[in-house]
C-alpha positions in Angstrom: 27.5 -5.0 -3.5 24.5 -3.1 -3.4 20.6 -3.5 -3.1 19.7 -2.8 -6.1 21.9 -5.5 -7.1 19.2 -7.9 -6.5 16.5 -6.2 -8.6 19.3 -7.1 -11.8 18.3 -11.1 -11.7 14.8 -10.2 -13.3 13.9 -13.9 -13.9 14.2 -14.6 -10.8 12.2 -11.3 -9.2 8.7 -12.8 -7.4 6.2 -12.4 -9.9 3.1 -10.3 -8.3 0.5 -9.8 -10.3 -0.2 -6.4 -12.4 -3.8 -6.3 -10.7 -2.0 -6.3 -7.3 0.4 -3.3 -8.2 -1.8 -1.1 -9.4 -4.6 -1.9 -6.4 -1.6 -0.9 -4.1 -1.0 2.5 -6.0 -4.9 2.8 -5.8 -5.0 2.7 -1.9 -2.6 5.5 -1.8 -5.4 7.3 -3.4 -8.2 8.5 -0.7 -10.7 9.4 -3.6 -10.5 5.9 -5.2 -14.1 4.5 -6.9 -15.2 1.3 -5.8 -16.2 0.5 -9.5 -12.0 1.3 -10.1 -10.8 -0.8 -7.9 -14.0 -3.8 -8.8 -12.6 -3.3 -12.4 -9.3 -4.6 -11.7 -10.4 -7.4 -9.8 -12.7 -8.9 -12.8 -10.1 -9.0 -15.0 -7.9 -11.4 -13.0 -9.5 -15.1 -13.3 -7.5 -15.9 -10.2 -8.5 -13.0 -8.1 -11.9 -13.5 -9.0 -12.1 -16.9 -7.7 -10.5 -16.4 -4.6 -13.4 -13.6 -4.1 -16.5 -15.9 -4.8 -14.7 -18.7 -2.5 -14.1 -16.2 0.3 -17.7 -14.4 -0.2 -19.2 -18.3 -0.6 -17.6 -19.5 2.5 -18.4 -20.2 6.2 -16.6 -17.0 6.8 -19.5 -14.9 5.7 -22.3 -17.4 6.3 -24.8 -16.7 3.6 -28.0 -18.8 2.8 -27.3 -18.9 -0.6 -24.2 -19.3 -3.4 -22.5 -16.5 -4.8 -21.9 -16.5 -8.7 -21.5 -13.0 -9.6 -18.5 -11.4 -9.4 -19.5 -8.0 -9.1 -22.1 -9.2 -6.1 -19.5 -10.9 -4.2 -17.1 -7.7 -4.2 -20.3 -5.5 -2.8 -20.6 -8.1 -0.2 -17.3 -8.9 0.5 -16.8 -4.5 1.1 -14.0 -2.7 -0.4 -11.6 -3.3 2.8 -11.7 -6.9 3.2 -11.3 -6.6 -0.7 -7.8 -4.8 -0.4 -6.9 -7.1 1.8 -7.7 -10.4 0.0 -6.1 -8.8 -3.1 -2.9 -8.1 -1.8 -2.4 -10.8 0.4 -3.5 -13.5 -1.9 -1.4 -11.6 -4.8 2.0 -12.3 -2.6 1.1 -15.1 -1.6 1.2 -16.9 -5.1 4.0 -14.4 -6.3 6.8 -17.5 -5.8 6.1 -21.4 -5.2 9.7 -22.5 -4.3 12.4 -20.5 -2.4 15.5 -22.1 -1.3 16.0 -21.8 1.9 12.3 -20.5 3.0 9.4 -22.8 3.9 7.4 -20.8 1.7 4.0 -22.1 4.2 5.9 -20.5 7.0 7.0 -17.5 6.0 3.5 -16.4 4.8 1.5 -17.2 7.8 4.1 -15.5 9.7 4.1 -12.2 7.2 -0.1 -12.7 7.6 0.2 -12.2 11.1 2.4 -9.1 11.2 0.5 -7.7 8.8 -3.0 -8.3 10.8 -0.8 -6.9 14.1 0.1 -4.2 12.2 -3.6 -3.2 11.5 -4.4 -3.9 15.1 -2.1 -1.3 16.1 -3.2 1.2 13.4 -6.8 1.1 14.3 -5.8 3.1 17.6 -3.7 5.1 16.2 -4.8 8.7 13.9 -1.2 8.6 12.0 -1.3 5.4 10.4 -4.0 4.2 7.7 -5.0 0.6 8.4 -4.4 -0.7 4.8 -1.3 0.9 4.1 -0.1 -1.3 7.9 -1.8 -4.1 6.5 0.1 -3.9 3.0 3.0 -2.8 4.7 3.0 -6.0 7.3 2.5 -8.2 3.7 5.7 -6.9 2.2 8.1 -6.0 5.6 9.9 -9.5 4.7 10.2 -9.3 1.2 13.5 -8.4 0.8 14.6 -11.7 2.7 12.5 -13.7 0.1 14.4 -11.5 -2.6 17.4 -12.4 -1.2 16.9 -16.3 -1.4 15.8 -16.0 -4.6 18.9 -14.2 -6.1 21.5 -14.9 -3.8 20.9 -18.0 -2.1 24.0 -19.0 -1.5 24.8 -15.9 0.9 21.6 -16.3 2.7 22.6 -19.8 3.4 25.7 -18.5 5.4 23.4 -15.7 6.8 21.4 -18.2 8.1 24.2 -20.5 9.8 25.7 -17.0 11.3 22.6 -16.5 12.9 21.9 -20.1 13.8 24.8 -20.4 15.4 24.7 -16.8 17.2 28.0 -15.3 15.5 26.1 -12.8 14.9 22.2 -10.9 14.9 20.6 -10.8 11.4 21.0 -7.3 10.7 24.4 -7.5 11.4 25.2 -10.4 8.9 24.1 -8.9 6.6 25.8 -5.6 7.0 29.0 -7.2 6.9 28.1 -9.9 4.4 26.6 -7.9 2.2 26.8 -4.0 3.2 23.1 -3.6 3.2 20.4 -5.5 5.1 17.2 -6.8 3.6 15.2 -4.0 5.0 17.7 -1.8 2.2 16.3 -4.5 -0.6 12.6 -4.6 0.1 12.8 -1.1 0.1 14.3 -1.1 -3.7 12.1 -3.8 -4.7 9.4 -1.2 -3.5 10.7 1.4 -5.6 10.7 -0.7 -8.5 7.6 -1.5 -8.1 6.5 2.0 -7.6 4.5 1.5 -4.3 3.7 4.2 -2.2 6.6 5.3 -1.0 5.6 5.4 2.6 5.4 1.9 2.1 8.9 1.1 1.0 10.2 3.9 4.0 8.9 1.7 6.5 10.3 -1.5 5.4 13.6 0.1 5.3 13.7 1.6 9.0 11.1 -0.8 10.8 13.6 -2.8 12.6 15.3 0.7 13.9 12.8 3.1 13.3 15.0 6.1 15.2 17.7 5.3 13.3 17.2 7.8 10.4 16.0 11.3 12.0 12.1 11.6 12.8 10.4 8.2 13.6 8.1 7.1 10.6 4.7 5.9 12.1 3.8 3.2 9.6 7.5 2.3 10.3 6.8 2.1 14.3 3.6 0.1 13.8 5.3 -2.1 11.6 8.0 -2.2 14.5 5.5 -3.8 17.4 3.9 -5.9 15.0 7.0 -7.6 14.9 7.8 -7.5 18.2 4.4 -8.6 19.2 5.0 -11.9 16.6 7.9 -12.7 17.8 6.2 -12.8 21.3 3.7 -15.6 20.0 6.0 -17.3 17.8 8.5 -17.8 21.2 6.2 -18.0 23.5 6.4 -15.6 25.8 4.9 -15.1 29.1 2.3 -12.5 29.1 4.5 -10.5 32.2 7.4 -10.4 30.2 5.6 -9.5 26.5 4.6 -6.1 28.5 7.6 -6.1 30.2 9.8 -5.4 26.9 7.0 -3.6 25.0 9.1 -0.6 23.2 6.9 2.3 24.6 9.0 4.7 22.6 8.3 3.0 19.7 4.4 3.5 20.5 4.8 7.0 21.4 6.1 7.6 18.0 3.5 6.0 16.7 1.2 7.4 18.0 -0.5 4.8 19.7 -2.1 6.0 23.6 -0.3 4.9 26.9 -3.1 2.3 27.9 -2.0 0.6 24.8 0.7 -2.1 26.9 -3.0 -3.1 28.9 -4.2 -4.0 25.6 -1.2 -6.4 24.4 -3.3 -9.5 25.4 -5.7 -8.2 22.9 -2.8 -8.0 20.1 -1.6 -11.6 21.4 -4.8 -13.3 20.8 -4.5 -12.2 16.7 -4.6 -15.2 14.8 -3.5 -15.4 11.0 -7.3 -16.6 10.1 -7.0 -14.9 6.8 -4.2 -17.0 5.8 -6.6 -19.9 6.1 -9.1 -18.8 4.2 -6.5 -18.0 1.4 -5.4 -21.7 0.5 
């Protein structure tokens, strides 16, 4: 079995919208137009709404309503834009997974993505929309997985619950690929960047395949900083396993582990604002 055997179940692929890929492609782009990417965004009814209830809402406290579209997009900015494009695009992609408490898993793929822009911001090697995107989509493949297979995620899940074995390792030997391998070929098909779909591959082992990717090591603390709040860790022992290799490669200063309370205190407010 391989990856790309997933991407042959077509009806059962998650359905992102066409505005979403092609405003992904556009961020790889550092000479995009605003009126480009605002062009896009009028033509998806959904989209559109989402915009005027985010620009309308207590998040941006205006004294008055919002009706046009192409005002709210100049007041809402081009980067919080991106963002509420993309994340809002996955987040409606699928509305049932078996398996996945579909609630769950986005707030959790929210946060790592709005880590991974934390870390990117103080960092020169890593743009803070492609860690943003990046953080969206670095679970994908686990989502593609229930969707197609759900049968062998089901015993994934039970080796794992029942510590036989680490994720990565059920699904090497379940499988011979791990999920990483099939967000990365959903990626492809979906002709992201492909920085993007590199990092989704090798974020969980970001040394493993020659020189570190930064996007990939961002991606890598995010995680590791999520699964610090999602456990509950004590602050002490959050610095105290901090993967300062993993920051190094990415770039990131050496004051950065005196900044983790910072990066602890990121919330997934953008995933309320969504629904």
């Amino acid at each position: 079995m391989q990856a790309t055997d997933l991407l042959k179940k077509t009806d059962k692929l998650p359905n992102v919208p066409d505005v979403v890929r092609e405003l992904i492609q556009l961020l790889s782009d550092p000479n995009v137009k605003y009126s480009d990417l605002t062009e896009r965004v009028s033509h998806d009814q959904t989209i559109s709404l989402k915009v005027l209830r985010v620009v309308n809402s207590a998040y941006f406290g205006l004294s008055r309503k919002i009706s046009s579209i192409d005002e709210a997009t100049v007041l809402l900015g081009i980067d919080k834009l991106k963002t509420l494009v993309i994340a809002s695009g996955f987040s409606n992609s699928v509305k049932k997974v078996e398996g996945i408490k579909l609630p769950e898993f986005w707030a959790d793929s929210f946060r790592v993505a709005e880590l991974a822009q934390w870390f990117a911001k103080r960092t020169p090697l890593v743009q803070e929309d492609e860690a943003f995107t990046v953080g969206i989509v670095h679970n994908i493949g686990r989502l593609l997985l229930h969707l197609t297979e759900p049968e062998i995620a089901k015993e994934i899940q039970s080796l794992v619950a029942n510590r036989k074995a680490g994720r990565v390792k059920a699904e090497q030997d379940l499988m011979g690929f791990t999920t990483q391998d099939a967000g990365k070929a959903l990626m492809d098909l979906w002709k992201f960047p492909a920085g993007i779909g590199d990092a989704v591959q090798h974020h969980k082992r970001p040394f493993s395949d020659g020189e570190p990717n930064p996007l990939a090591c961002v991606l890598n603390l995010a995680c590791y900083i999520n699964a610090c709040i999602r456990n509950e860790r004590e602050y002490d022992l959050v610095r105290e396993g901090f993967p300062s290799a993993v920051a190094k490669a990415a770039g990131l200063p050496e004051g950065i582990i005196y900044e983790l309370d910072d990066a602890l205190a990121v919330g997934d407010g953008l995933n309320q604002l969504l629904h």
